[in-house]
PyMOL CGO cylinders between C-alpha atoms (Angstrom):
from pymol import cmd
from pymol.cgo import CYLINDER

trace = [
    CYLINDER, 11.24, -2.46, 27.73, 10.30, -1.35, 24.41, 0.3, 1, 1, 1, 1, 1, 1,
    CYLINDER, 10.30, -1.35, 24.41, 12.99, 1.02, 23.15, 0.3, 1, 1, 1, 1, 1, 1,
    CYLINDER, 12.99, 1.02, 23.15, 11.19, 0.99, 19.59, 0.3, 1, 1, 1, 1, 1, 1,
    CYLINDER, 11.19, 0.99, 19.59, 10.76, 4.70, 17.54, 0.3, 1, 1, 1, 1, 1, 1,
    CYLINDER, 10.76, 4.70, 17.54, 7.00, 5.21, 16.59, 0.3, 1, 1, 1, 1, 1, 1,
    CYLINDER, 7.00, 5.21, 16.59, 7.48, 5.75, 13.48, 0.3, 1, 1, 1, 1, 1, 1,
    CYLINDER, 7.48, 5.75, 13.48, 3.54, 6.42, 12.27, 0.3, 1, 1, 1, 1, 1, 1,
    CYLINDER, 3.54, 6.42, 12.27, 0.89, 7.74, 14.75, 0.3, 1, 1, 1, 1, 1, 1,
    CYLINDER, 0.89, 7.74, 14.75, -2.75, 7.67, 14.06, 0.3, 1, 1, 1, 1, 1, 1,
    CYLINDER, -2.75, 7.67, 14.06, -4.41, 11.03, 16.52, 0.3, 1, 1, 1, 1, 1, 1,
    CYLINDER, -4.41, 11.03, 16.52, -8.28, 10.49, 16.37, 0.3, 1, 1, 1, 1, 1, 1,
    CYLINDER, -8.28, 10.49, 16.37, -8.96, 10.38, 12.96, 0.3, 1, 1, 1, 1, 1, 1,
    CYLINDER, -8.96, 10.38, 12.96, -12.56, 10.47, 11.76, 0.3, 1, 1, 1, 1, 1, 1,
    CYLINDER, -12.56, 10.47, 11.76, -13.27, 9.65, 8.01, 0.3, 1, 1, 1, 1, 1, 1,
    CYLINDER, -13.27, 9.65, 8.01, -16.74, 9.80, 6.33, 0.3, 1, 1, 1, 1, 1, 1,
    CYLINDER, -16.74, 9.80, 6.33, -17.81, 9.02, 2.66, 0.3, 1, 1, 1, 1, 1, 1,
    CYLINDER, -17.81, 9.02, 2.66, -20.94, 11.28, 2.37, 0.3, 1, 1, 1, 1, 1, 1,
    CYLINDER, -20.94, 11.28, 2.37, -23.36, 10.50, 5.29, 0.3, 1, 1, 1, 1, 1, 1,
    CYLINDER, -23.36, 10.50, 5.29, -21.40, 6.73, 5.72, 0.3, 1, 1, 1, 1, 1, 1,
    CYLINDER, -21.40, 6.73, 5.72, -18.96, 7.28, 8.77, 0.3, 1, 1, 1, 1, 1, 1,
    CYLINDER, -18.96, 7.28, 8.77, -15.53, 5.04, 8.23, 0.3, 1, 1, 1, 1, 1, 1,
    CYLINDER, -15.53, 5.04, 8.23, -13.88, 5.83, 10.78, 0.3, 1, 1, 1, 1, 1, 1,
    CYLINDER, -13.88, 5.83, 10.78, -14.72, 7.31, 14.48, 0.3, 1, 1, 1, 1, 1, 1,
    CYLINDER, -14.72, 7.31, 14.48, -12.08, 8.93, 16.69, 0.3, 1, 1, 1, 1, 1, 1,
    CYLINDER, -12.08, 8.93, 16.69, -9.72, 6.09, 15.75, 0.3, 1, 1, 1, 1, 1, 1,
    CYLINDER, -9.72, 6.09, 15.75, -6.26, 5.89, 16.97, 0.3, 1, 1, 1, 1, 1, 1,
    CYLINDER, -6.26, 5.89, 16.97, -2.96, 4.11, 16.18, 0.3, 1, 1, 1, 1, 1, 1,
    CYLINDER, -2.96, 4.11, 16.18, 0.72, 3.87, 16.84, 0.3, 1, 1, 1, 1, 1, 1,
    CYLINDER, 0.72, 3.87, 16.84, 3.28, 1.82, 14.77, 0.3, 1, 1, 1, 1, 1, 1,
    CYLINDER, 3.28, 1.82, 14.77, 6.74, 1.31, 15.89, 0.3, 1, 1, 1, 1, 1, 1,
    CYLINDER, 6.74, 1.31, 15.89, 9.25, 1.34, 13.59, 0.3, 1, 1, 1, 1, 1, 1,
    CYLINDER, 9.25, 1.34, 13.59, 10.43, -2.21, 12.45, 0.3, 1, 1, 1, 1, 1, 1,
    CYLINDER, 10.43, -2.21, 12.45, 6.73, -3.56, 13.58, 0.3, 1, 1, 1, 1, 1, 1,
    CYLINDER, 6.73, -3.56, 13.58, 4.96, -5.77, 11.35, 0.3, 1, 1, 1, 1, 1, 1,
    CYLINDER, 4.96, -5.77, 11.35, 0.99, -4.63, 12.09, 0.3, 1, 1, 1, 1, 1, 1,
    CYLINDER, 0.99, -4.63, 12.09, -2.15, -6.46, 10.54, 0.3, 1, 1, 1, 1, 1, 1,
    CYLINDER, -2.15, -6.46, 10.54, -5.30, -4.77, 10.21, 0.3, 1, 1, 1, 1, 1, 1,
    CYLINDER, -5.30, -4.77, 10.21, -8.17, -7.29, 10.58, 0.3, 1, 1, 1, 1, 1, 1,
    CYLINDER, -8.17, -7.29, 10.58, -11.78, -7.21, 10.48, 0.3, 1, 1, 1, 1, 1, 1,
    CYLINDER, -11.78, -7.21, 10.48, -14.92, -7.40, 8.60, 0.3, 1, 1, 1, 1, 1, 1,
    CYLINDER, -14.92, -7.40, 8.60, -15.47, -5.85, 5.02, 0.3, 1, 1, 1, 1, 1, 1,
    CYLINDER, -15.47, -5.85, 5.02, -16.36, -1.95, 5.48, 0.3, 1, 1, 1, 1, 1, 1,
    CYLINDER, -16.36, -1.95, 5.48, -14.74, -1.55, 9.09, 0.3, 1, 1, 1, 1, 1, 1,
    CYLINDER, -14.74, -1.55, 9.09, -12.88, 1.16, 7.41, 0.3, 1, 1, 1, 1, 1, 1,
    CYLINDER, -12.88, 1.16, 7.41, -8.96, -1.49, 6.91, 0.3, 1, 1, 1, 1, 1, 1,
    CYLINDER, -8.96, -1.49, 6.91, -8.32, -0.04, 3.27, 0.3, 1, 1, 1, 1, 1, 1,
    CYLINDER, -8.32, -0.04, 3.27, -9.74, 3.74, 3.96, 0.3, 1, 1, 1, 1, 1, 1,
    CYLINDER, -9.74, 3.74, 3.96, -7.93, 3.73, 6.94, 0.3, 1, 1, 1, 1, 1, 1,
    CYLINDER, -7.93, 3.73, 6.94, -3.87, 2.72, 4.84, 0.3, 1, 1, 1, 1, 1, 1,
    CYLINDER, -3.87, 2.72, 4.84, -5.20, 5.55, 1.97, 0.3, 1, 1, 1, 1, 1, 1,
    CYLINDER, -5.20, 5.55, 1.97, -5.09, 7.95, 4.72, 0.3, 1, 1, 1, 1, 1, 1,
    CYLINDER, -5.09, 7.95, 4.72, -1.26, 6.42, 5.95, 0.3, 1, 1, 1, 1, 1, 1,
    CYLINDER, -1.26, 6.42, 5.95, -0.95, 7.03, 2.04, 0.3, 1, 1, 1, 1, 1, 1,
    CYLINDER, -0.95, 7.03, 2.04, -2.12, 10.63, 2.01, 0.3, 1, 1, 1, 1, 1, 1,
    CYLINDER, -2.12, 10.63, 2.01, -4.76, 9.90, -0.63, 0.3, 1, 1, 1, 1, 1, 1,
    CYLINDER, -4.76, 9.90, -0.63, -7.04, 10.63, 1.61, 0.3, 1, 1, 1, 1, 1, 1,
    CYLINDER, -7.04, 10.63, 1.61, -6.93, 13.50, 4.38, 0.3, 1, 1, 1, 1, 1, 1,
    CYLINDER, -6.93, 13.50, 4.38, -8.52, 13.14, 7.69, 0.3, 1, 1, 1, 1, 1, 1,
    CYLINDER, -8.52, 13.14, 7.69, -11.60, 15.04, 8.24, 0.3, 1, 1, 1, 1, 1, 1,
    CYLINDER, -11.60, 15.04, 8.24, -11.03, 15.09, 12.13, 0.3, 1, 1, 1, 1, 1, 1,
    CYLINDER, -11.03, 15.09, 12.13, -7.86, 13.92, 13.47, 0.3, 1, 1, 1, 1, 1, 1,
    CYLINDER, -7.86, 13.92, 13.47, -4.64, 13.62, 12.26, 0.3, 1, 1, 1, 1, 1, 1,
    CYLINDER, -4.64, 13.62, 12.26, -2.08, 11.22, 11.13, 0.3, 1, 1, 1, 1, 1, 1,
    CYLINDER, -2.08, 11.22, 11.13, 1.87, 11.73, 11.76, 0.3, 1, 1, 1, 1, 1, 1,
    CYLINDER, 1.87, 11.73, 11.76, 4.93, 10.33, 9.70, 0.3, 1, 1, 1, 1, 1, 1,
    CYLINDER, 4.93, 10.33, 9.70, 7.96, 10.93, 12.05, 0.3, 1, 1, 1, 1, 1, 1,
    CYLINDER, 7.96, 10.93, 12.05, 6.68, 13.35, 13.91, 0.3, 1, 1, 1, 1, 1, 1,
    CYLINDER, 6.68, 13.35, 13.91, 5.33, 15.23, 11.03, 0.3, 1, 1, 1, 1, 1, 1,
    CYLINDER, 5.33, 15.23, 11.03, 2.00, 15.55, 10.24, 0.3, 1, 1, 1, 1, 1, 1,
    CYLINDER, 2.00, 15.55, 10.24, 0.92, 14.44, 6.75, 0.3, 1, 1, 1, 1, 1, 1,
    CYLINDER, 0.92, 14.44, 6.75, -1.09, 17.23, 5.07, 0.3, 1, 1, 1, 1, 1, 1,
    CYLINDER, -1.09, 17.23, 5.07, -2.15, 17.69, 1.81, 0.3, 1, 1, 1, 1, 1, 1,
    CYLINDER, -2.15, 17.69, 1.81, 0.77, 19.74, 0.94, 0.3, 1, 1, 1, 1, 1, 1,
    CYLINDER, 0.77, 19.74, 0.94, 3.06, 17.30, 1.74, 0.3, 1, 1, 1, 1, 1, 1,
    CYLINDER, 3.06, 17.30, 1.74, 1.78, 14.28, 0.90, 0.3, 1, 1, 1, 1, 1, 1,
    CYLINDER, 1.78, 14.28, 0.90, 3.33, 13.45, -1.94, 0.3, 1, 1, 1, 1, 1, 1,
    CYLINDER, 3.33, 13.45, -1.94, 6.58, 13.79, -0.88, 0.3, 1, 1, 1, 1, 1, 1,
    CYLINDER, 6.58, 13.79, -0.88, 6.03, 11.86, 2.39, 0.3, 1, 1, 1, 1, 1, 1,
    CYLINDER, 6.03, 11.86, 2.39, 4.30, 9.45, -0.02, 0.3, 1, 1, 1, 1, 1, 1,
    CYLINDER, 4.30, 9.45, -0.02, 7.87, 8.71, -1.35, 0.3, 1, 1, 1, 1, 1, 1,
    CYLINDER, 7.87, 8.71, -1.35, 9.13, 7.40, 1.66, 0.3, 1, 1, 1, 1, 1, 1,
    CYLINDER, 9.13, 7.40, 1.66, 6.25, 4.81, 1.53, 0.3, 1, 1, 1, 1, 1, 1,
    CYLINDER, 6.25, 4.81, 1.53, 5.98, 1.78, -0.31, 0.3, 1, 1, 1, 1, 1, 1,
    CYLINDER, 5.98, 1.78, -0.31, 2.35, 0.96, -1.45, 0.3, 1, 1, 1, 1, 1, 1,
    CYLINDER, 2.35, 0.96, -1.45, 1.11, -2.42, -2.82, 0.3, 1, 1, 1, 1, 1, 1,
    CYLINDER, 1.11, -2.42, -2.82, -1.84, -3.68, -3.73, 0.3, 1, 1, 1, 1, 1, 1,
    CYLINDER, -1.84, -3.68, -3.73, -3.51, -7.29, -5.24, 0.3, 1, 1, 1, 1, 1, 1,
    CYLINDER, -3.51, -7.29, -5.24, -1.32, -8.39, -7.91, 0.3, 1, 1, 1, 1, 1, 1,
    CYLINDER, -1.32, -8.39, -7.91, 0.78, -5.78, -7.69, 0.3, 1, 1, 1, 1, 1, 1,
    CYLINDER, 0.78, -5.78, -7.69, -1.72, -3.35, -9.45, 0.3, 1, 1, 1, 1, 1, 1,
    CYLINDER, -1.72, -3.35, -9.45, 0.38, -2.82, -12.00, 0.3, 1, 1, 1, 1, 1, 1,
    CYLINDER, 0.38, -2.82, -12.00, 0.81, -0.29, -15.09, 0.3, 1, 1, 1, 1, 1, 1,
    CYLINDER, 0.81, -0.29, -15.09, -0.53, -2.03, -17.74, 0.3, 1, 1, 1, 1, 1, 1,
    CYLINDER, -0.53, -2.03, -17.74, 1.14, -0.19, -20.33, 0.3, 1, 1, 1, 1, 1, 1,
    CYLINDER, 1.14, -0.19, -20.33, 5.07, -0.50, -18.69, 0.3, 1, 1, 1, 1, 1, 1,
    CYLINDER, 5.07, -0.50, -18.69, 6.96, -3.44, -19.02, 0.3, 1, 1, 1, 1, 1, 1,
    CYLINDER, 6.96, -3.44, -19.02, 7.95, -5.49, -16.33, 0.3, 1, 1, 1, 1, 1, 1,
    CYLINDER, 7.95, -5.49, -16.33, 11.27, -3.62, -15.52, 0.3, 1, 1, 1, 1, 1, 1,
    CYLINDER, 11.27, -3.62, -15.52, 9.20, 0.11, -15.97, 0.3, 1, 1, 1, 1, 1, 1,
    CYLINDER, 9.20, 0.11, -15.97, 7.29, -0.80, -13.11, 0.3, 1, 1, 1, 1, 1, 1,
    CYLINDER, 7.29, -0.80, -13.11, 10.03, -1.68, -10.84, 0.3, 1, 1, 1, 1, 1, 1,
    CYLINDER, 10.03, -1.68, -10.84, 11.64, 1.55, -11.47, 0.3, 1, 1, 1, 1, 1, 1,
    CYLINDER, 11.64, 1.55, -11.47, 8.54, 3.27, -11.11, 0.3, 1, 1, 1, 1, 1, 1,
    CYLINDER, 8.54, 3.27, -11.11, 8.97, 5.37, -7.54, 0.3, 1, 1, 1, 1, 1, 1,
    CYLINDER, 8.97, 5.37, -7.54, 12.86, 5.07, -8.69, 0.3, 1, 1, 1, 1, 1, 1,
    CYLINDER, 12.86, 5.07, -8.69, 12.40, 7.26, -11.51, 0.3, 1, 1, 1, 1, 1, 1,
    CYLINDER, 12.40, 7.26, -11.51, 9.94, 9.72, -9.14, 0.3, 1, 1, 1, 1, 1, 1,
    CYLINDER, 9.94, 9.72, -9.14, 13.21, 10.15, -7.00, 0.3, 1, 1, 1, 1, 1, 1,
    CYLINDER, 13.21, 10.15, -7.00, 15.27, 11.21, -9.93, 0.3, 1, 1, 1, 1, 1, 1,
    CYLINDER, 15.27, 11.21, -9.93, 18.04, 7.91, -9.72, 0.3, 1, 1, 1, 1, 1, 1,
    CYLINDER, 18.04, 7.91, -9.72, 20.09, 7.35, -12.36, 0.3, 1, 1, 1, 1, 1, 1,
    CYLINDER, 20.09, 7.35, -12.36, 19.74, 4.52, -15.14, 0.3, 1, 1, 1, 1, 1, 1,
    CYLINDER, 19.74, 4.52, -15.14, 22.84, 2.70, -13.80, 0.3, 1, 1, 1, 1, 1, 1,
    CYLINDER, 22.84, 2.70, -13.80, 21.04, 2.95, -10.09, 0.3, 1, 1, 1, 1, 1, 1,
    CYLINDER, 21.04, 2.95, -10.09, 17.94, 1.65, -11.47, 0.3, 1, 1, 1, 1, 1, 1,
    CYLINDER, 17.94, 1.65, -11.47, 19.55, -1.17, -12.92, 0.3, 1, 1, 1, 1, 1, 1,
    CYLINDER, 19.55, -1.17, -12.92, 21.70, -1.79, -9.98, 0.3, 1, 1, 1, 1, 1, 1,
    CYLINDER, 21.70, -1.79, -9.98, 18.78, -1.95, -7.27, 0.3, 1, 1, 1, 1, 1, 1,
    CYLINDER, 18.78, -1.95, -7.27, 16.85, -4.21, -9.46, 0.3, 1, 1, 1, 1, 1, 1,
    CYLINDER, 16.85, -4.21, -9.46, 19.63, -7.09, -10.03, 0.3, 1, 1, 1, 1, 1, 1,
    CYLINDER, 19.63, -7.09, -10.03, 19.91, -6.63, -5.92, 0.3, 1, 1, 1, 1, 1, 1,
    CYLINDER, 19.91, -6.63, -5.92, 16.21, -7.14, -5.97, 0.3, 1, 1, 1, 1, 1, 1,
    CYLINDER, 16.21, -7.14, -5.97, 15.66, -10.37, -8.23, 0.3, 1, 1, 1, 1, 1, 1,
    CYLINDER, 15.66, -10.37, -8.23, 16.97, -12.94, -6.88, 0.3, 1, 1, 1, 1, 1, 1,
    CYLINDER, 16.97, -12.94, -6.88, 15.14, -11.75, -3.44, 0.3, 1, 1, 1, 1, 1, 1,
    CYLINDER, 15.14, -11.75, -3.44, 11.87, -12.64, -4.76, 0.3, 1, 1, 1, 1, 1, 1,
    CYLINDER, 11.87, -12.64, -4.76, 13.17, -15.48, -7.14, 0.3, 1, 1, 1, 1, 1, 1,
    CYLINDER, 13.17, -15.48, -7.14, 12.21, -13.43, -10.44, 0.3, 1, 1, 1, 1, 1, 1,
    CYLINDER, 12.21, -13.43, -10.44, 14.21, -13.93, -13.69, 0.3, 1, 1, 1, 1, 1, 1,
    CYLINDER, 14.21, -13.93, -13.69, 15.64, -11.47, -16.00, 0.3, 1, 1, 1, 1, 1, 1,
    CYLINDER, 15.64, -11.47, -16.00, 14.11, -12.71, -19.19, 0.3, 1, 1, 1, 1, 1, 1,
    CYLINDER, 14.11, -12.71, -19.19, 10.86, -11.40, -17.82, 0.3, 1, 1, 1, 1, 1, 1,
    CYLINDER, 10.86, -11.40, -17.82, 11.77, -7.59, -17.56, 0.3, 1, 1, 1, 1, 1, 1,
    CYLINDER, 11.77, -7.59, -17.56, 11.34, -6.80, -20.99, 0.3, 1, 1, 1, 1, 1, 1,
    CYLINDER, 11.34, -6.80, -20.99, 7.51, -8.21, -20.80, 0.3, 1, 1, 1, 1, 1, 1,
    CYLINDER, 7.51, -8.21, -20.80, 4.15, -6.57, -19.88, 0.3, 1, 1, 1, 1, 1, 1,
    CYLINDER, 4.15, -6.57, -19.88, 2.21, -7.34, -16.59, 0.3, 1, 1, 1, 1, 1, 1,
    CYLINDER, 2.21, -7.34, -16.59, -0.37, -9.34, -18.86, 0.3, 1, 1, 1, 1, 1, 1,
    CYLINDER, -0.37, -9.34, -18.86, 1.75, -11.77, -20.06, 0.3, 1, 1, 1, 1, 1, 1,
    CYLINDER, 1.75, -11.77, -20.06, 2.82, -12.77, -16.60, 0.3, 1, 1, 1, 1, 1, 1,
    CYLINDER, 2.82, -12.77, -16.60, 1.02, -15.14, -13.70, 0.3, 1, 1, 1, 1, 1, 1,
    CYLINDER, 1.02, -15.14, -13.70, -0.72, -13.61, -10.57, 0.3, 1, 1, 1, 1, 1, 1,
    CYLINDER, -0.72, -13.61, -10.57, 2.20, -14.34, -8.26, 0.3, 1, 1, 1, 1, 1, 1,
    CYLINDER, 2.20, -14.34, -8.26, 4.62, -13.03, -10.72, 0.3, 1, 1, 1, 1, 1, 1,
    CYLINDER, 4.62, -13.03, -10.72, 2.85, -9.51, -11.22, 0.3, 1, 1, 1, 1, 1, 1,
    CYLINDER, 2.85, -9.51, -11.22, 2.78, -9.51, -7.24, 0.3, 1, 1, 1, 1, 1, 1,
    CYLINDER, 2.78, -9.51, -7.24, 6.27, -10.45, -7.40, 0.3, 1, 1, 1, 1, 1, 1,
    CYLINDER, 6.27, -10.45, -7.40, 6.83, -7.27, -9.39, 0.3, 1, 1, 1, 1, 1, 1,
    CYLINDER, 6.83, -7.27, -9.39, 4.65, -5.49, -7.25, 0.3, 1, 1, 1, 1, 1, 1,
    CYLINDER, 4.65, -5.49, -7.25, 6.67, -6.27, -4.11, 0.3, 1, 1, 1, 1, 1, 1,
    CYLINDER, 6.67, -6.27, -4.11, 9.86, -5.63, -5.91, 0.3, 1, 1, 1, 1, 1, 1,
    CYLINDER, 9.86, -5.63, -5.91, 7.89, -2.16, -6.66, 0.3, 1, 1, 1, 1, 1, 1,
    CYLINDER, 7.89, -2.16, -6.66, 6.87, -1.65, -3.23, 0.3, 1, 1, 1, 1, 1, 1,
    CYLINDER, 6.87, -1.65, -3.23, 10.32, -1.87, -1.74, 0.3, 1, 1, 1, 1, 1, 1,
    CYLINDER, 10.32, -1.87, -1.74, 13.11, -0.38, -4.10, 0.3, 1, 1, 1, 1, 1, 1,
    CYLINDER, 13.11, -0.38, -4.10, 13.08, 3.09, -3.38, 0.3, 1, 1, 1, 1, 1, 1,
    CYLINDER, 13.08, 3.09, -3.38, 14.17, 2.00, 0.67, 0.3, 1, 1, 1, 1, 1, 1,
    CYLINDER, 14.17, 2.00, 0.67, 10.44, 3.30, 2.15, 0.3, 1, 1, 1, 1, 1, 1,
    CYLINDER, 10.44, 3.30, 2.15, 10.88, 3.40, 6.17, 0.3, 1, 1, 1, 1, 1, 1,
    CYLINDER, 10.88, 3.40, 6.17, 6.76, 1.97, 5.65, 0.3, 1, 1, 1, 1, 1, 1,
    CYLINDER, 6.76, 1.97, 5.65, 5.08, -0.65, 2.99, 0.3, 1, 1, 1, 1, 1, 1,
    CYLINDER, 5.08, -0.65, 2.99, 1.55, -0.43, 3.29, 0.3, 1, 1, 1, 1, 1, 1,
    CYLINDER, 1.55, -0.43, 3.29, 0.10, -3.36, 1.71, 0.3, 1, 1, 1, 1, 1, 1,
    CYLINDER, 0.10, -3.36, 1.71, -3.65, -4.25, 0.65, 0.3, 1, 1, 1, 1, 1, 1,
    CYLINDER, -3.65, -4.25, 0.65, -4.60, -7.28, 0.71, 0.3, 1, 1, 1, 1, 1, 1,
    CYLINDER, -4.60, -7.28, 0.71, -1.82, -8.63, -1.47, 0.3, 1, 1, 1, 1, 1, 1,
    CYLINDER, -1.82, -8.63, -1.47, -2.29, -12.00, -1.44, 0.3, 1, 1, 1, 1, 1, 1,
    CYLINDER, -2.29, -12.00, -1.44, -6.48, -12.51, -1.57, 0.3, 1, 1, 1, 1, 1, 1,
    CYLINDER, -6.48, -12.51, -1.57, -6.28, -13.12, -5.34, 0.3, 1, 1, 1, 1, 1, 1,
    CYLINDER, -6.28, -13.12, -5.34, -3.69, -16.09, -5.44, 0.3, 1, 1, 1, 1, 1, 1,
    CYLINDER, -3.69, -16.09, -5.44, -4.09, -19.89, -5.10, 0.3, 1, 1, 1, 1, 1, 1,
    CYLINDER, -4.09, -19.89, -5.10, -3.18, -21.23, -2.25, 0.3, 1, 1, 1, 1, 1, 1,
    CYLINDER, -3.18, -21.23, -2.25, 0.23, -22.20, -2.73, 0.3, 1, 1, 1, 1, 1, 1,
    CYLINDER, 0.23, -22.20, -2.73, 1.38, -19.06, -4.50, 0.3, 1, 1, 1, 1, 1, 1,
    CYLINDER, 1.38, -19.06, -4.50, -0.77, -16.89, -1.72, 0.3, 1, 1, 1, 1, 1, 1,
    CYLINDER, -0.77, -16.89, -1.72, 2.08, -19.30, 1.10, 0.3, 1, 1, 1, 1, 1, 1,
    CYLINDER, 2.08, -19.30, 1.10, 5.08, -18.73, -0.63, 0.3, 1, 1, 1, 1, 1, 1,
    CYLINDER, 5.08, -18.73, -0.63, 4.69, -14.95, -1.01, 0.3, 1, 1, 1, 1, 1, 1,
    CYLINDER, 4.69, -14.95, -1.01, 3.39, -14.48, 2.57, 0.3, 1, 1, 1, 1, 1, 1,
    CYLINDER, 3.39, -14.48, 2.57, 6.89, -16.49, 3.33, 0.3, 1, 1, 1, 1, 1, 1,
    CYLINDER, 6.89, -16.49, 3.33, 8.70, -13.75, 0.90, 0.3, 1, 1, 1, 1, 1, 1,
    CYLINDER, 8.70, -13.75, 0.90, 7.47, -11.20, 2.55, 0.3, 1, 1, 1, 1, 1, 1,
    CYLINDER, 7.47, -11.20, 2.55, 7.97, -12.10, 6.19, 0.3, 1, 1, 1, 1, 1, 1,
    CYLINDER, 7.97, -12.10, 6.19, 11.89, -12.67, 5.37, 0.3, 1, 1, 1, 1, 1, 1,
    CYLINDER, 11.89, -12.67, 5.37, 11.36, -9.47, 3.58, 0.3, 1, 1, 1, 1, 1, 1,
    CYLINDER, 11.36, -9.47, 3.58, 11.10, -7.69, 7.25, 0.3, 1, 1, 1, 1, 1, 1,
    CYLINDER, 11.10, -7.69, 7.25, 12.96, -10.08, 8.92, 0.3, 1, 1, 1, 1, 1, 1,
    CYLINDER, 12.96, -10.08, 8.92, 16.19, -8.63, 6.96, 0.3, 1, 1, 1, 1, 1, 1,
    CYLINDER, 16.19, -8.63, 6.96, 15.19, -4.90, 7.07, 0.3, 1, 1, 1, 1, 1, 1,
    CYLINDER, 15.19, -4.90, 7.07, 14.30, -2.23, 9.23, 0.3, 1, 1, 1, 1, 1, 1,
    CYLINDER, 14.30, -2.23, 9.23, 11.48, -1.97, 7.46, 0.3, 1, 1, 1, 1, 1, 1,
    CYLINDER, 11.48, -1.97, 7.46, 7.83, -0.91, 8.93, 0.3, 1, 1, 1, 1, 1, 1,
    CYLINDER, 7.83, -0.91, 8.93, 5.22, -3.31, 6.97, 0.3, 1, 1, 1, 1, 1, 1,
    CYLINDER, 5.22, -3.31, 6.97, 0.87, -2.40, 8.01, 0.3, 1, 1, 1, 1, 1, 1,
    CYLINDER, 0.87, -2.40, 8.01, -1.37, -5.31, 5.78, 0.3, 1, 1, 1, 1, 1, 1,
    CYLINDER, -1.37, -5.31, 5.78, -4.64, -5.39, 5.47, 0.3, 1, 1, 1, 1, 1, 1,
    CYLINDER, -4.64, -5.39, 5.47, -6.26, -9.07, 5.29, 0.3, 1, 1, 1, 1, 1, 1,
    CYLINDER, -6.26, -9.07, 5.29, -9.35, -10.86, 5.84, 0.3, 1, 1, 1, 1, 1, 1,
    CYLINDER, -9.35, -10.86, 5.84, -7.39, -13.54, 6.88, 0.3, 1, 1, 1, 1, 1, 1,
    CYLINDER, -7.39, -13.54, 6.88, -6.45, -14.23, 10.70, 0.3, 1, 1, 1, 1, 1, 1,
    CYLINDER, -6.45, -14.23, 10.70, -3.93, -17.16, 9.95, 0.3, 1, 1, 1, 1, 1, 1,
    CYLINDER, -3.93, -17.16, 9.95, -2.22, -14.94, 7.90, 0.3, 1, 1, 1, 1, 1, 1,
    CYLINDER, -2.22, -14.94, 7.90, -2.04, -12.00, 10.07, 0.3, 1, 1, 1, 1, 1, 1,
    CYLINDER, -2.04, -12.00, 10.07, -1.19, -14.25, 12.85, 0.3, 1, 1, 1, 1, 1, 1,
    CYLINDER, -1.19, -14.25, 12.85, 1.68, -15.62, 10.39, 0.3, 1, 1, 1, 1, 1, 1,
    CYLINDER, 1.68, -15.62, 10.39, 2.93, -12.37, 9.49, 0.3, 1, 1, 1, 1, 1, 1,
    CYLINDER, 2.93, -12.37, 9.49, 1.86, -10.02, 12.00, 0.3, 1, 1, 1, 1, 1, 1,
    CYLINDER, 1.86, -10.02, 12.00, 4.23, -8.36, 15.38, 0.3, 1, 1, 1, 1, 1, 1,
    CYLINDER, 4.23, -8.36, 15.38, 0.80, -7.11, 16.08, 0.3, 1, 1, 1, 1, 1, 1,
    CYLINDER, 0.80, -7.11, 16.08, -2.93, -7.47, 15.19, 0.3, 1, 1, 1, 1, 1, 1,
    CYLINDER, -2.93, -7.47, 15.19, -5.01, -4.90, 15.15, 0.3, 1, 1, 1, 1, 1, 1,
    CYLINDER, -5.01, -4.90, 15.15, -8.74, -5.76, 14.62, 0.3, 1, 1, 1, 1, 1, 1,
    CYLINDER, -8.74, -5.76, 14.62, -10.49, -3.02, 13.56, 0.3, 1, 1, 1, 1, 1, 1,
]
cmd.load_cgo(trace, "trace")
């Protein structure tokens, strides 16, 4: 018996850009702790469809639910704290060091310097990062180190959901292995609720408590 919480419901959600329909009277639900992979081919509607999870886009038809509460475009950016967001390489802030990006959605939630500082030394050594790099800037770092960063980003405000992007497209192959391996002991230790998109079928079949192909 599944005793999971659904922690994110998708209720028939339609999504058009101009004329182009995304998404048709599409549904989902997402128990909390589940690891879910959306699959399929480029412009089935994968990223559109975690923008809307995001609430940076609204549903034109439909509805999507965080806990039981609808996500509106009055509340979205305070649901949008309890989610972490991540993208290829980490999509970071150019213009913040290393340790300002960390703290980014710390800061947003008003923690205190000695927090910060706290939850990042927690967070380090998790994803095999050094302190000598917090004083640099994302360009002077490799790809799987600003995804490193990214993932740190992603996760250190305790979201109950990480949507992620793609994350890994960008890297070699052995960088792309060892962070999909991060990752997956990533939920593993947490309660956390983790939806990816990839292109990739190994890796959602690596990662993934369920596949959704889209």
């Amino acid at each position: 018996m599944n005793n999971k919480k659904t922690v994110l419901t998708v209720n028939n959600v339609t999504f058009s850009y101009d004329d182009k329909v995304v998404l048709k009277d599409f549904s989902l639900n997402i128990d909390t702790g589940s690891f879910v992979c959306l699959t399929g081919e480029s412009g089935c509607g994968k990223s559109t469809l975690l923008r809307l999870m995001n609430g940076l886009l609204i549903p034109q038809q439909g509805d999507i639910n965080i806990n039981g509460e609808q996500l509106t475009l009055a509340n979205a950016i305070d649901k949008r704290r309890s989610i972490g967001y991540i993208l290829q390489e980490g999509a970071l802030f150019p213009h913040l060091t290393v340790y300002q990006n960390m703290i980014y959605c710390l800061t947003l939630l008003n923690m205190s310097p000695q927090a910060c500082q706290q939850r990042i030394d927690e967070l380090l050594p998790l994803v095999n990062l050094s302190h000598d790099l917090l004083q640099q800037f994302p360009d002077q770092l490799s790809g799987g180190q600003r995804q490193r960063v990214g993932i740190i980003r992603g996760i250190a405000h305790h979201p109950a959901i990480v949507l992620m992007d793609e994350p890994f497209s960008a890297l070699d192959p052995e960088t792309r292995e060892s962070l999909q391996d991060l990752v997956k002991s990533i939920h593993q230790q947490t309660d956390t609720t983790f939806v990816m998109v990839t292109h990739s079928l190994s890796e959602a079949e690596k990662l993934g408590t369920a596949i959704v192909n889209m």
